[in-house]
Backbone as ProteinMPNN parsed JSONL, in Angstrom:
{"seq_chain_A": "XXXXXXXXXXXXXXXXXXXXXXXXXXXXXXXXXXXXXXXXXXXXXXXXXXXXXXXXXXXXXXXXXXXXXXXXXXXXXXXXXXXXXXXXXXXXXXXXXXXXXXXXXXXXXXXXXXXXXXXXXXXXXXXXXXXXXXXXXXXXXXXXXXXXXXXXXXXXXXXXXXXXXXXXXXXXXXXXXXXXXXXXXXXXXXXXXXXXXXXXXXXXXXXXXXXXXXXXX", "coords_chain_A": {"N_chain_A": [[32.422, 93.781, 60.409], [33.043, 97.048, 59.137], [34.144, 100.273, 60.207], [34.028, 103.226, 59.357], [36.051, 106.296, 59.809], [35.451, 109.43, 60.482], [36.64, 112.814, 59.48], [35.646, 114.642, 61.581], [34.95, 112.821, 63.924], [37.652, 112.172, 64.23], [38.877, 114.698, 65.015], [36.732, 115.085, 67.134], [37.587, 113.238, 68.996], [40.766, 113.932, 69.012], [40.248, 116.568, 70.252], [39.527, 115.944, 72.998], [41.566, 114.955, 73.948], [43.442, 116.921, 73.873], [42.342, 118.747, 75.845], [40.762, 121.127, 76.701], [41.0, 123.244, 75.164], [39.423, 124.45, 72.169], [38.945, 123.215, 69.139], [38.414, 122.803, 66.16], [39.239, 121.855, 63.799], [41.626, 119.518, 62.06], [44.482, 120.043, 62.002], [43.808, 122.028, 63.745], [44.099, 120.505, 66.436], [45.772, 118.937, 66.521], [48.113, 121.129, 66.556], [47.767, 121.17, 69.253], [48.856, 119.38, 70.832], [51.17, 118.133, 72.809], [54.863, 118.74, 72.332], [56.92, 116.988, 70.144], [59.555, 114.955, 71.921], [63.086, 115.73, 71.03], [65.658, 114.188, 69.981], [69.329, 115.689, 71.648], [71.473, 114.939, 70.872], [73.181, 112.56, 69.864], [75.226, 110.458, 72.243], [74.336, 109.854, 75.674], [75.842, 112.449, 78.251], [77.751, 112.245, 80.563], [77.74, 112.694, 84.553], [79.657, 114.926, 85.884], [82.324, 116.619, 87.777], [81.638, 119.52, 89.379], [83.169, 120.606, 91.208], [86.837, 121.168, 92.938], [87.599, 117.845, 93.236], [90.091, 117.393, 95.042], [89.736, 119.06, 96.912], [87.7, 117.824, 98.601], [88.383, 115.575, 100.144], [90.242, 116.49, 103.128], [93.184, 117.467, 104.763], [93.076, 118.366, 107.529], [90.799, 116.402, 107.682], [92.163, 114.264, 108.451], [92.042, 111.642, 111.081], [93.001, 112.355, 114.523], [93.648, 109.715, 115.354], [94.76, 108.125, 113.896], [97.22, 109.586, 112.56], [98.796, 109.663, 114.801], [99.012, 106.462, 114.491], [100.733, 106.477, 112.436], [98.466, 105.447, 110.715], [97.912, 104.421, 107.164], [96.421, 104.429, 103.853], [94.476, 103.605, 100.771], [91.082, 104.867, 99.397], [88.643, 103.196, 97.831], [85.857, 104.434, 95.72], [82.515, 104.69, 94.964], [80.325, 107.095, 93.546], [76.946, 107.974, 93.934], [75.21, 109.992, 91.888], [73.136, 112.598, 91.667], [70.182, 114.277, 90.351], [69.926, 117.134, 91.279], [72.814, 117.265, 91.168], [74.288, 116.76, 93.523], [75.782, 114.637, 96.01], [73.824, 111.057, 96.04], [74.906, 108.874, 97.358], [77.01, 106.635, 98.628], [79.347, 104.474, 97.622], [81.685, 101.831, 99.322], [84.267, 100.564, 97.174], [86.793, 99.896, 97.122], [88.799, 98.954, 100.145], [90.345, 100.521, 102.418], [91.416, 99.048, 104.248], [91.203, 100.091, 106.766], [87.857, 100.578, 108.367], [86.855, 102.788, 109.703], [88.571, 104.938, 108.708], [87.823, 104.491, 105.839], [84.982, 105.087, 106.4], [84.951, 107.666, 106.924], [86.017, 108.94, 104.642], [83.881, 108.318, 102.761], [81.735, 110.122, 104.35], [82.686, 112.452, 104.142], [82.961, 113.615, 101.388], [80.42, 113.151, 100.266], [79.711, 115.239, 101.881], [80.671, 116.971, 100.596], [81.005, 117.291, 97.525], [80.153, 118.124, 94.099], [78.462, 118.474, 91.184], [78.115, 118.694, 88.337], [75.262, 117.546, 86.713], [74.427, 114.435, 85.518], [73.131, 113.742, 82.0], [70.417, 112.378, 79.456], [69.832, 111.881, 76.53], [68.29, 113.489, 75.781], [69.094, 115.771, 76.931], [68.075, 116.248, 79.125], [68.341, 116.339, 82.965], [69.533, 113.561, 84.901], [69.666, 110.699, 87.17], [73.156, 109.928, 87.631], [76.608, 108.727, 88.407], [79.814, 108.281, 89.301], [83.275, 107.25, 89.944], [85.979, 107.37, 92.09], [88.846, 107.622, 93.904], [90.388, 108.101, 97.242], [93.664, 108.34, 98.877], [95.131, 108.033, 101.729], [96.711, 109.539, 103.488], [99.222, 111.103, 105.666], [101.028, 114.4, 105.26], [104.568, 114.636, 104.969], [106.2, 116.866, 107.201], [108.509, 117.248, 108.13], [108.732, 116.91, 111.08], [108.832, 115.498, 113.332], [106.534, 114.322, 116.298], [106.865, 115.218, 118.993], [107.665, 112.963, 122.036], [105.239, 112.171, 124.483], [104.201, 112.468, 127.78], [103.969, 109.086, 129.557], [103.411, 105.938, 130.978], [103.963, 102.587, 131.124], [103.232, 99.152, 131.569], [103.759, 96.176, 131.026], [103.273, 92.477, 131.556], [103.944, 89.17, 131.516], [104.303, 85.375, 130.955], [107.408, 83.676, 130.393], [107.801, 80.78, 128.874], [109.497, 77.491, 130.167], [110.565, 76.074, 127.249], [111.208, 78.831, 126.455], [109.424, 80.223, 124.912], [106.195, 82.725, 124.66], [103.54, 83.247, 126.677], [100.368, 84.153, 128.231], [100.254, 87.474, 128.038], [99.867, 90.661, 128.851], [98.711, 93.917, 128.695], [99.055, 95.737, 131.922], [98.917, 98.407, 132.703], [98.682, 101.067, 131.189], [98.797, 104.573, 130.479], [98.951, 107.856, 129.256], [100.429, 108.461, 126.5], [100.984, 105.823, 125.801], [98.184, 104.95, 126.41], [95.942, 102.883, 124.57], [97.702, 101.095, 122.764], [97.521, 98.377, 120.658], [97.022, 95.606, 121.26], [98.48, 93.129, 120.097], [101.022, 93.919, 119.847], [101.979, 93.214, 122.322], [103.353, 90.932, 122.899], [103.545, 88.198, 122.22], [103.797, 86.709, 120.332], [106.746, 86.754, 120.513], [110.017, 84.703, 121.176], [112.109, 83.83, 123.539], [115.401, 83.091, 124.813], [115.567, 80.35, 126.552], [114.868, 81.034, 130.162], [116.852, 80.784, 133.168], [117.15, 78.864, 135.995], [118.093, 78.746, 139.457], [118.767, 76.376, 139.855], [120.345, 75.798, 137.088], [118.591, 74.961, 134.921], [115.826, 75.267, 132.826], [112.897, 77.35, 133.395], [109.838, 78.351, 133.995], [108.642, 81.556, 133.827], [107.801, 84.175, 135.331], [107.815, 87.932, 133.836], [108.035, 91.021, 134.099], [107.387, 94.155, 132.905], [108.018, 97.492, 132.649], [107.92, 100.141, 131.799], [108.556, 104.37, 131.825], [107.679, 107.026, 130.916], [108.9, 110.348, 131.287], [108.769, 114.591, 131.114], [111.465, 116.459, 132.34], [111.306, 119.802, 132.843], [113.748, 122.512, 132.168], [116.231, 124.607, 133.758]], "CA_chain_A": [[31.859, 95.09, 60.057], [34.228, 98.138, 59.139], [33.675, 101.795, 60.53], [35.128, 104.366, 58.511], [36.25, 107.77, 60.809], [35.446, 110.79, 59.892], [37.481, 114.027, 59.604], [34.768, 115.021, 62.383], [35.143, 112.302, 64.809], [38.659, 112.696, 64.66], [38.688, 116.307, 65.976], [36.514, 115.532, 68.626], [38.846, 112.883, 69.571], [41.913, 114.768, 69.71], [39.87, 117.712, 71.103], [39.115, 115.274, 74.009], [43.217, 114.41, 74.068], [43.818, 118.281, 74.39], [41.21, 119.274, 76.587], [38.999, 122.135, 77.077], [41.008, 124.299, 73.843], [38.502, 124.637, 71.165], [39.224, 122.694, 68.284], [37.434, 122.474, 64.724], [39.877, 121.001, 62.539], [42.452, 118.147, 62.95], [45.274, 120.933, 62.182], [43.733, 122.77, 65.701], [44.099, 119.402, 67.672], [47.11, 118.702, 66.324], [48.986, 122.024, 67.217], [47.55, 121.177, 70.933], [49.739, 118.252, 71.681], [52.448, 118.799, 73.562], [55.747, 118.852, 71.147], [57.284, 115.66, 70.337], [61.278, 114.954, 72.185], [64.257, 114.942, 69.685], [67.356, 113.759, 71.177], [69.528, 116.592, 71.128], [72.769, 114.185, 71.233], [73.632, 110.337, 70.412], [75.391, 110.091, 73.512], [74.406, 110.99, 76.952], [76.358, 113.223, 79.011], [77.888, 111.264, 82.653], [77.953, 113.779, 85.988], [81.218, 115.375, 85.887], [82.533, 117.317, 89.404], [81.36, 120.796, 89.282], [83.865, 121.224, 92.52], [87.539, 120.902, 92.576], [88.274, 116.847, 93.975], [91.055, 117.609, 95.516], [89.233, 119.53, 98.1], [86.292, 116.76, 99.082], [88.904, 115.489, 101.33], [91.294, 117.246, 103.537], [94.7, 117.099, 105.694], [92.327, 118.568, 108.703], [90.117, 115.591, 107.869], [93.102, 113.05, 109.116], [92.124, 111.8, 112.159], [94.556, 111.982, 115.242], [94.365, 108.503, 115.868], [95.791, 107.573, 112.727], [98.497, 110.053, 112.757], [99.774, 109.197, 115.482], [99.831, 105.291, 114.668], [100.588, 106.403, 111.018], [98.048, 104.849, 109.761], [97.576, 105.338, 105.925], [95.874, 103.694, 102.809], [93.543, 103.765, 99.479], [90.016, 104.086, 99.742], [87.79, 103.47, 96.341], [84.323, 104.59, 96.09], [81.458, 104.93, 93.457], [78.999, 107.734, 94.212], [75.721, 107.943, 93.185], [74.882, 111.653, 91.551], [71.517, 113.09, 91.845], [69.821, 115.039, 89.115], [70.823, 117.983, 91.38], [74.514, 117.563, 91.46], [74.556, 116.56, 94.751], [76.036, 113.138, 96.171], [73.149, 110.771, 96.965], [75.108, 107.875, 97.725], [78.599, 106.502, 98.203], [79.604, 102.894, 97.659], [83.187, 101.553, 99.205], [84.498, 99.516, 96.366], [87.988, 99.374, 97.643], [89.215, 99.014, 101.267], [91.888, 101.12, 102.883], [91.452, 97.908, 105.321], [90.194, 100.71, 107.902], [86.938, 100.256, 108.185], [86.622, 104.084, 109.809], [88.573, 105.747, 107.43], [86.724, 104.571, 104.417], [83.514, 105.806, 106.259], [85.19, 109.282, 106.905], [86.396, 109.641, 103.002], [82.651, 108.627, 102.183], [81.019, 111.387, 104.634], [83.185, 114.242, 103.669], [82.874, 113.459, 100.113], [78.974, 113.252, 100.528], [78.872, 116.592, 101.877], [81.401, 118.555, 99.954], [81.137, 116.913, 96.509], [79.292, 119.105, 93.711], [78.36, 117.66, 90.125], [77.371, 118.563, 87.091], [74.117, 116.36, 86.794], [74.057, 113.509, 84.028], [72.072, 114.299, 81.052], [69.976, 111.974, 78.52], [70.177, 111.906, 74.892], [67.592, 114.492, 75.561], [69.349, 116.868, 77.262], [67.357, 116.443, 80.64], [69.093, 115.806, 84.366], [69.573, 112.662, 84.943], [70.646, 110.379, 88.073], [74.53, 109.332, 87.273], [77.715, 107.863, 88.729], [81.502, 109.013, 89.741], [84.22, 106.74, 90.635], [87.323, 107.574, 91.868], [89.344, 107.089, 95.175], [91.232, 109.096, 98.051], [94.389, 108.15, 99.69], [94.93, 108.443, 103.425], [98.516, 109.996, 103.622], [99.367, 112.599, 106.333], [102.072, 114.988, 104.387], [105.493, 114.804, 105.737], [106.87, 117.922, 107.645], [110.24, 116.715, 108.122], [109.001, 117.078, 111.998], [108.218, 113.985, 114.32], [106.086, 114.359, 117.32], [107.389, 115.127, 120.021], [107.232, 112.038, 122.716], [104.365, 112.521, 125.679], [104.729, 111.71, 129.097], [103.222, 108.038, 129.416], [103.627, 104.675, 131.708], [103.46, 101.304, 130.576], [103.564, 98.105, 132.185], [103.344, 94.607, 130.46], [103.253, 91.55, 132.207], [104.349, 88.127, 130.755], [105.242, 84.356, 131.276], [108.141, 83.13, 129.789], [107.834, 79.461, 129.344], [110.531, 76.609, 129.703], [110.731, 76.711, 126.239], [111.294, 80.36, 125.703], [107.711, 80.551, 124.326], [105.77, 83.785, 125.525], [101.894, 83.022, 126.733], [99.973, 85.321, 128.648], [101.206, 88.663, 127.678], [98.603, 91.186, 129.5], [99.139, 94.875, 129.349], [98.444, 95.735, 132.96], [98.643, 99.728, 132.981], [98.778, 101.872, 130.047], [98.611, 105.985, 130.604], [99.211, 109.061, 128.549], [100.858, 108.113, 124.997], [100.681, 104.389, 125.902], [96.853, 104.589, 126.135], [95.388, 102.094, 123.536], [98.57, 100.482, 122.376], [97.196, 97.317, 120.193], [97.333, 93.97, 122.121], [99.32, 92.346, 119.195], [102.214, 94.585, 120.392], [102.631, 92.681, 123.572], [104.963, 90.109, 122.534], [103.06, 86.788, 122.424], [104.326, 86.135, 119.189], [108.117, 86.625, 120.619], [110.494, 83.839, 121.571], [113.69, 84.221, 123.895], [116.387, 82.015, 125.676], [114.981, 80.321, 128.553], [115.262, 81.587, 131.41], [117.465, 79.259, 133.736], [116.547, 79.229, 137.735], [119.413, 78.418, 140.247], [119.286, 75.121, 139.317], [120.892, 76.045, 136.249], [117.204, 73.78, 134.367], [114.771, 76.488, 132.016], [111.906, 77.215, 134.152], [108.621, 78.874, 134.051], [108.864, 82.751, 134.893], [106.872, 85.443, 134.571], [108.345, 88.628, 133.491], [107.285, 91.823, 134.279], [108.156, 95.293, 132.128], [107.938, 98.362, 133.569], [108.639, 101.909, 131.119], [107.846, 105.43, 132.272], [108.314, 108.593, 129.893], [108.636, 111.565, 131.699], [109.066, 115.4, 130.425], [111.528, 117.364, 133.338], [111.846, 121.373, 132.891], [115.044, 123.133, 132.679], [116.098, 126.127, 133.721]], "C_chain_A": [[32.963, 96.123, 60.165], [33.497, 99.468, 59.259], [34.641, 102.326, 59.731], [34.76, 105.712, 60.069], [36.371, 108.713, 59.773], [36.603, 111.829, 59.753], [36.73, 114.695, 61.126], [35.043, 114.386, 63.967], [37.0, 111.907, 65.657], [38.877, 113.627, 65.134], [38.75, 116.039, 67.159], [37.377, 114.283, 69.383], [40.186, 112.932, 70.104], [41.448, 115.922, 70.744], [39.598, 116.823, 72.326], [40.658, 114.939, 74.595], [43.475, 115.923, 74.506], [43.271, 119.112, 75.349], [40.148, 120.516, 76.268], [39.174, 123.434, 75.803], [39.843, 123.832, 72.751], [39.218, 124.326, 69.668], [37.941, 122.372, 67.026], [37.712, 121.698, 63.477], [40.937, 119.991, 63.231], [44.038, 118.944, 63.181], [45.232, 121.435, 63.825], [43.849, 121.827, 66.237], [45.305, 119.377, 67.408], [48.037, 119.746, 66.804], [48.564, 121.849, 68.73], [48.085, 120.511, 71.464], [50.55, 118.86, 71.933], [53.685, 117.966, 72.153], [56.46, 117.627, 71.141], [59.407, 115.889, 71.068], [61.914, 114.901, 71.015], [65.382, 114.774, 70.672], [68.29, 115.039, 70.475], [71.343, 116.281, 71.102], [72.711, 112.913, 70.908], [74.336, 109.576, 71.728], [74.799, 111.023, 74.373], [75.702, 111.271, 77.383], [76.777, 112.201, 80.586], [78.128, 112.722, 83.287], [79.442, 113.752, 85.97], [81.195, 116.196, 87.182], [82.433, 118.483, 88.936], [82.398, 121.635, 90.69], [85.475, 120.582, 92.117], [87.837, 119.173, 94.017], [89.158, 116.777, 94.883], [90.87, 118.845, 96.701], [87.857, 119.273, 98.85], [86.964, 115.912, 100.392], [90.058, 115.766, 102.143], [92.275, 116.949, 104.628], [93.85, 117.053, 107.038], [90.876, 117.095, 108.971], [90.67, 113.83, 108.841], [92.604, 113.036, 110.567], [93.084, 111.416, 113.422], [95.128, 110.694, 115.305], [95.672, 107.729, 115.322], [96.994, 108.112, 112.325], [99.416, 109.199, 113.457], [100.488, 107.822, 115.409], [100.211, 105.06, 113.348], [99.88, 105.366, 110.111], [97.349, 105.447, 108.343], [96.895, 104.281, 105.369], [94.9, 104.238, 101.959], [92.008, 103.702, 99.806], [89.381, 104.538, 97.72], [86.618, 103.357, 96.59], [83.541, 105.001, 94.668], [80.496, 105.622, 93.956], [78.095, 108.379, 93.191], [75.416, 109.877, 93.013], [73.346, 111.92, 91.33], [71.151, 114.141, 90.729], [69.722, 116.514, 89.785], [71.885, 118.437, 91.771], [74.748, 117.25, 92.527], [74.797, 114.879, 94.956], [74.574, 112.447, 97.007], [73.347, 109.038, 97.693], [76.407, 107.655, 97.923], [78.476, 104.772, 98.478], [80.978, 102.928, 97.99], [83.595, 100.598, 97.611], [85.723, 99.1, 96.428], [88.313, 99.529, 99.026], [90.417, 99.736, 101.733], [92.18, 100.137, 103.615], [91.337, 98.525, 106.855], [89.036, 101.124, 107.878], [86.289, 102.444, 108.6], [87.577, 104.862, 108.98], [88.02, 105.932, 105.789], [85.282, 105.315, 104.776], [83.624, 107.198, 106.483], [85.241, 109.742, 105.58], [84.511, 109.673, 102.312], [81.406, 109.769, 102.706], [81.479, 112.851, 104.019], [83.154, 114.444, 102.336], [81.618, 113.979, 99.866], [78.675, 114.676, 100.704], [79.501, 117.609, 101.315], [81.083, 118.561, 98.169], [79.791, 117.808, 95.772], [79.453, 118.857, 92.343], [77.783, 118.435, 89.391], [76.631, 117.392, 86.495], [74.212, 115.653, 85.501], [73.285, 114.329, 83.234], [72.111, 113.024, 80.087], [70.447, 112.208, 77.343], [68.76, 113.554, 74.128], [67.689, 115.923, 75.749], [68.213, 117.075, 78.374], [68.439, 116.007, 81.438], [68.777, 114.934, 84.704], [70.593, 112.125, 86.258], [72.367, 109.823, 86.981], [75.599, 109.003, 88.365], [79.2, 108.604, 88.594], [82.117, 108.12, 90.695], [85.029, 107.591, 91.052], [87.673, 107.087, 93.076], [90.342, 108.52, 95.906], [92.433, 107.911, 98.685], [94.652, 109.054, 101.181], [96.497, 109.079, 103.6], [98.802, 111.266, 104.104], [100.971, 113.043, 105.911], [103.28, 115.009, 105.469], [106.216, 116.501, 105.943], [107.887, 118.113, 107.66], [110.204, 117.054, 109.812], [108.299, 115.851, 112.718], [108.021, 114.891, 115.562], [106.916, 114.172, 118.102], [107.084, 114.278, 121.861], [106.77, 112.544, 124.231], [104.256, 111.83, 126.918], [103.602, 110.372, 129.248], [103.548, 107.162, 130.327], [103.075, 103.482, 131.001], [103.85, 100.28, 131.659], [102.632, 96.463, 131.272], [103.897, 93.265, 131.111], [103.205, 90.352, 130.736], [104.856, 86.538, 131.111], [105.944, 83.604, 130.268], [108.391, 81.404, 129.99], [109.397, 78.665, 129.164], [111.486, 76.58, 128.059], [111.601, 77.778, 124.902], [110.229, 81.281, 125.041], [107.515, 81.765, 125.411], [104.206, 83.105, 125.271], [101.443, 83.913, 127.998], [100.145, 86.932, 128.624], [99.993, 89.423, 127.863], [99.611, 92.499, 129.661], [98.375, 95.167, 130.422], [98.015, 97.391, 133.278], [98.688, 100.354, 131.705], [98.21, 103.881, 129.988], [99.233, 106.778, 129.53], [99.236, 108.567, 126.771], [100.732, 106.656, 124.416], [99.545, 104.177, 125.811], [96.788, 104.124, 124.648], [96.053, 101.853, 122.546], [97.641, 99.253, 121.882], [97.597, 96.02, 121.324], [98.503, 93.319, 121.398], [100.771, 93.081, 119.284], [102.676, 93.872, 121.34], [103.696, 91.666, 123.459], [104.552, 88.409, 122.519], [103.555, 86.053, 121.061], [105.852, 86.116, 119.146], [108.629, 85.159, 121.272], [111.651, 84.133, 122.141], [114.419, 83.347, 124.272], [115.699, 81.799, 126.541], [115.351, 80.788, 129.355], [115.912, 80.376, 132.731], [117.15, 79.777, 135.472], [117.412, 78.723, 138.202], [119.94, 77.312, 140.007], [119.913, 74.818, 138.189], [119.37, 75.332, 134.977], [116.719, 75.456, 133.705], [113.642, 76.414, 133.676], [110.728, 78.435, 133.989], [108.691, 80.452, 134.656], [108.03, 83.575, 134.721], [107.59, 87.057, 135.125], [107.323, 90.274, 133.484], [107.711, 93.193, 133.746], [107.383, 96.704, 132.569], [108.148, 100.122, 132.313], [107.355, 102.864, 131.736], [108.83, 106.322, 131.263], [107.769, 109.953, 131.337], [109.213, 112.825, 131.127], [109.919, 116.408, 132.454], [112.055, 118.895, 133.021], [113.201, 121.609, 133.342], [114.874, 124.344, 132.572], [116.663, 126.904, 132.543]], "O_chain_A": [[33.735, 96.119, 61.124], [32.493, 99.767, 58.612], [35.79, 101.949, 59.498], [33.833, 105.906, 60.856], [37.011, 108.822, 58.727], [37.692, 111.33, 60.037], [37.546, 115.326, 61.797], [35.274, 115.076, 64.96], [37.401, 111.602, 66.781], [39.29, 113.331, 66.255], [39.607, 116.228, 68.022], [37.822, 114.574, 70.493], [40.69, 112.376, 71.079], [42.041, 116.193, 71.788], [39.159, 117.746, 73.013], [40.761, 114.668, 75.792], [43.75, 116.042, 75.7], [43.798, 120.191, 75.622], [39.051, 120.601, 75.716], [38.313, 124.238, 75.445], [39.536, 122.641, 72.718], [39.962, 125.154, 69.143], [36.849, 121.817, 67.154], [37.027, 121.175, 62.598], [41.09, 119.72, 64.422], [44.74, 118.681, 64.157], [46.059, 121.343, 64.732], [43.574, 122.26, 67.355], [46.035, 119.908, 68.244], [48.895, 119.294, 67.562], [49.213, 122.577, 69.481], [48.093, 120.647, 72.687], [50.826, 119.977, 71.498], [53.448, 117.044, 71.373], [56.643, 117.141, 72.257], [60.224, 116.737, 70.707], [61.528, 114.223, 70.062], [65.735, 115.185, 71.777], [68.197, 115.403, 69.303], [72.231, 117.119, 71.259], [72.177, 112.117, 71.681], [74.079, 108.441, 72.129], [74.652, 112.24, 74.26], [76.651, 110.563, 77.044], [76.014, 111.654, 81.383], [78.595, 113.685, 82.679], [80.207, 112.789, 86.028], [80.098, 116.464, 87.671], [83.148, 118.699, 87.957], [82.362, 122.818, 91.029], [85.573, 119.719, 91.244], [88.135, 119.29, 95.206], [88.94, 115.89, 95.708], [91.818, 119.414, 97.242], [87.142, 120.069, 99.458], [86.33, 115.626, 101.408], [91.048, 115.143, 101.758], [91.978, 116.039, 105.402], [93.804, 116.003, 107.679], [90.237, 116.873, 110.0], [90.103, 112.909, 109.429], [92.648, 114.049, 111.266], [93.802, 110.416, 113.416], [96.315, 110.367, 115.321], [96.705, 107.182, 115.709], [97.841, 107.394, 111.793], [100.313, 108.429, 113.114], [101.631, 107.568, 115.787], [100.175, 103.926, 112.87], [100.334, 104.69, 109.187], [96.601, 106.418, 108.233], [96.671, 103.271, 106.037], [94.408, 105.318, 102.286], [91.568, 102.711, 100.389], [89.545, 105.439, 96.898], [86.128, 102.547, 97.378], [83.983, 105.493, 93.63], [79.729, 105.085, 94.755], [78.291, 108.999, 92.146], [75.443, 110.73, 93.9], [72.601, 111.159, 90.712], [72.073, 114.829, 90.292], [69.418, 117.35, 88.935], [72.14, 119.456, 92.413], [75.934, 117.531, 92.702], [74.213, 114.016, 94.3], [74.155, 112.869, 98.084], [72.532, 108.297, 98.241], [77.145, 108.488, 97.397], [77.778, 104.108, 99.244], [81.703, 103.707, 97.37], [82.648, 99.927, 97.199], [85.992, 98.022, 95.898], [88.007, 100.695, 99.275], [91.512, 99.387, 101.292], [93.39, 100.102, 103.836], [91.357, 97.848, 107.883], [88.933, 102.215, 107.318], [85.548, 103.123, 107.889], [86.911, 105.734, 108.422], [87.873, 106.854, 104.987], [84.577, 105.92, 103.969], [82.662, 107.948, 106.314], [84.653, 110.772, 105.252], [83.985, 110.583, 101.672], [80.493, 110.21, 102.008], [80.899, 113.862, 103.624], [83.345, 115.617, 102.013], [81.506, 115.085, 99.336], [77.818, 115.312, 100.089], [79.188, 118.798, 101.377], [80.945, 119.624, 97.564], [78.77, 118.142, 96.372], [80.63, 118.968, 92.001], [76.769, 118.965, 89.845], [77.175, 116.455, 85.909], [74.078, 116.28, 84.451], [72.819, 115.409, 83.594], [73.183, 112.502, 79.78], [71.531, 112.77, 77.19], [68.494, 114.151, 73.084], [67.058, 116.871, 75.283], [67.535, 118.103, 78.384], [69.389, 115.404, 80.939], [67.587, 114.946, 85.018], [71.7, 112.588, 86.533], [72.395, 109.452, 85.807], [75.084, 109.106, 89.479], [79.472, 109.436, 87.728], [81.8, 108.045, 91.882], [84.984, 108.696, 90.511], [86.994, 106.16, 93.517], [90.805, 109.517, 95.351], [92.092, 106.752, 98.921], [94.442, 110.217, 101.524], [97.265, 108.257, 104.099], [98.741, 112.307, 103.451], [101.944, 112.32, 106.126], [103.077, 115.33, 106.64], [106.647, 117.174, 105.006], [108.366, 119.157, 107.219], [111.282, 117.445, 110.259], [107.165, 115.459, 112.443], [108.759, 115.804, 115.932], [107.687, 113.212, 118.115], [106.45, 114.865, 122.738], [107.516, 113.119, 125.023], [104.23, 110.601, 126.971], [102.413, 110.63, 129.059], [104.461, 107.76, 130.896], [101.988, 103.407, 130.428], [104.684, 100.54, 132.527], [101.493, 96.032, 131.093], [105.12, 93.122, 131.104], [102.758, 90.467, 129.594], [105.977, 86.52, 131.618], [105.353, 82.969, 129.395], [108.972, 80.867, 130.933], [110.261, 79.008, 128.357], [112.642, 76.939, 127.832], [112.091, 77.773, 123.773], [110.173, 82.478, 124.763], [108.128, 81.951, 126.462], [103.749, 82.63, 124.231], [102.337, 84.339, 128.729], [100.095, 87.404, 129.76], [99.014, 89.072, 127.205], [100.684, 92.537, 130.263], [97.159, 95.016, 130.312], [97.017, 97.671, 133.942], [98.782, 99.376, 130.964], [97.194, 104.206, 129.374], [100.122, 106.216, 128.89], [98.262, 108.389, 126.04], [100.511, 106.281, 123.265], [99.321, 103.175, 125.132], [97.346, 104.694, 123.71], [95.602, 102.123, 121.433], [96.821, 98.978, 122.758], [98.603, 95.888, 122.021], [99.477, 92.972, 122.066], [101.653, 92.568, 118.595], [103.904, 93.776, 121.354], [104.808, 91.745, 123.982], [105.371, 87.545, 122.831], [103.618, 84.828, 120.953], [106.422, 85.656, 118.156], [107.788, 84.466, 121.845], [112.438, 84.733, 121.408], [113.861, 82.306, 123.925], [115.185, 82.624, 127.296], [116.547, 81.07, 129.289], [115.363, 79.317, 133.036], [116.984, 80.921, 135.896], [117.903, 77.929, 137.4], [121.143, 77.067, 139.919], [120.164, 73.623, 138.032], [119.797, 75.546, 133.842], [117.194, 76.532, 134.07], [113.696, 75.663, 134.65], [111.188, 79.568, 133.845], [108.787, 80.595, 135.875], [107.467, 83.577, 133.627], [107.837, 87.365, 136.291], [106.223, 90.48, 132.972], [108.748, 93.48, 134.344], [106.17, 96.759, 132.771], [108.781, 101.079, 132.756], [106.171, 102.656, 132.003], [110.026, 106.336, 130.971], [106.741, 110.222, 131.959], [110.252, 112.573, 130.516], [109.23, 116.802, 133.395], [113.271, 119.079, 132.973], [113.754, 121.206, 134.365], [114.105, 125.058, 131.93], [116.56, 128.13, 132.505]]}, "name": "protein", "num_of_chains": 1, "seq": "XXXXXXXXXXXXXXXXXXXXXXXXXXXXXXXXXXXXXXXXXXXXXXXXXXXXXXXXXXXXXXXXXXXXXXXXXXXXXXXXXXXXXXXXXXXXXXXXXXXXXXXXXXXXXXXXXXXXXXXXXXXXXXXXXXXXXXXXXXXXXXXXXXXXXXXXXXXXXXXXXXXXXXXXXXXXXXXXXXXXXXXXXXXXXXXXXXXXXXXXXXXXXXXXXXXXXXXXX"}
């Protein structure tokens, strides 16, 4: 069985699509829809930096530690852009191979970074995407730190050998605090050490440095 539609039952069909405007013809329903999209572009638009890069992360952001044990390196990151310009994500995608300086470049990024939001083919705001990367590199002055009063003491046995095993820093103060272990010397080798008997023999070796600063008049 085939229904034919009216001019009538169309109306009140759209008038039921448009709501509560008052419609009589299919013209009046029809101007009640909402307006159709045109794309106002073949390509979209990607989130471009609305801030200048080159001030997302800063010299004052270096932290001391790494000064001091110059540590530097690359970090690469992909951050997610929010449809209002703002970072709502950061991905590492390359390693400086310090695990806390990649998560410093991705906080200060996060909160300084400032986008011009993607856009559709419609010309709406749209989430989007921004690679790039920071290097870790504290600028040279042409002035080296000046060395802080400190004590060390590393303990050691020198085997027959010449082999080093046990290598234990025992004190560590001022500038010396939190010297790496892999500094101690377990990976060194020396002449044996010979004992009266003129024979190598088993010693253990004990190292001693003190920095001190004394005032002049």
């Amino acid at each position: 069985m085939r229904y034919a539609l009216s001019a009538a039952s169309i109306c009140l069909a759209l008038a039921q699509a448009a709501g509560a405007q008052e419609v009589r013809t299919v013209a009046d329903a029809v101007r009640t829809l909402p307006p159709k999209k045109t794309a106002t572009s073949d390509t979209p638009v990607p989130a471009m930096p609305a801030s200048d890069p080159g001030t997302w992360v800063r010299t004052e952001d270096y932290p001391a530690w790494a000064v001091r044990y110059d540590v530097s390196g690359r970090v690469g990151f992909t951050l997610e852009v929010g449809v209002d310009g703002r970072v709502a994500g950061c991905e590492v995608t390359r390693s400086s191979g310090v695990p806390d300086l990649d998560a410093i470049a991705c906080q200060k990024v996060t909160e300084r970074a400032r986008f011009t939001p993607a856009r559709n083919q419609f010309g709406e705001p749209v989430r989007g995407s921004w690679a790039t990367s920071v290097v870790w590199q504290f600028p040279d002055d042409g002035l080296n730190e000046a060395p802080k009063p400190s004590f060390l003491v590393v303990t050691m046995i020198v085997e027959p050998d010449g082999t080093v095993s046990d290598c234990q820093v025992e004190r560590a103060e001022g500038q010396a605090a939190g010297l790496p272990l892999d500094e101690c010397g377990e990976n060194q080798r020396f002449e044996p050490i010979l004992g009266s008997d003129g024979n190598p023999q088993r010693t253990r070796v004990r190292i001693m440095t003190r920095l001190v600063h004394e005032p002049l008049p």
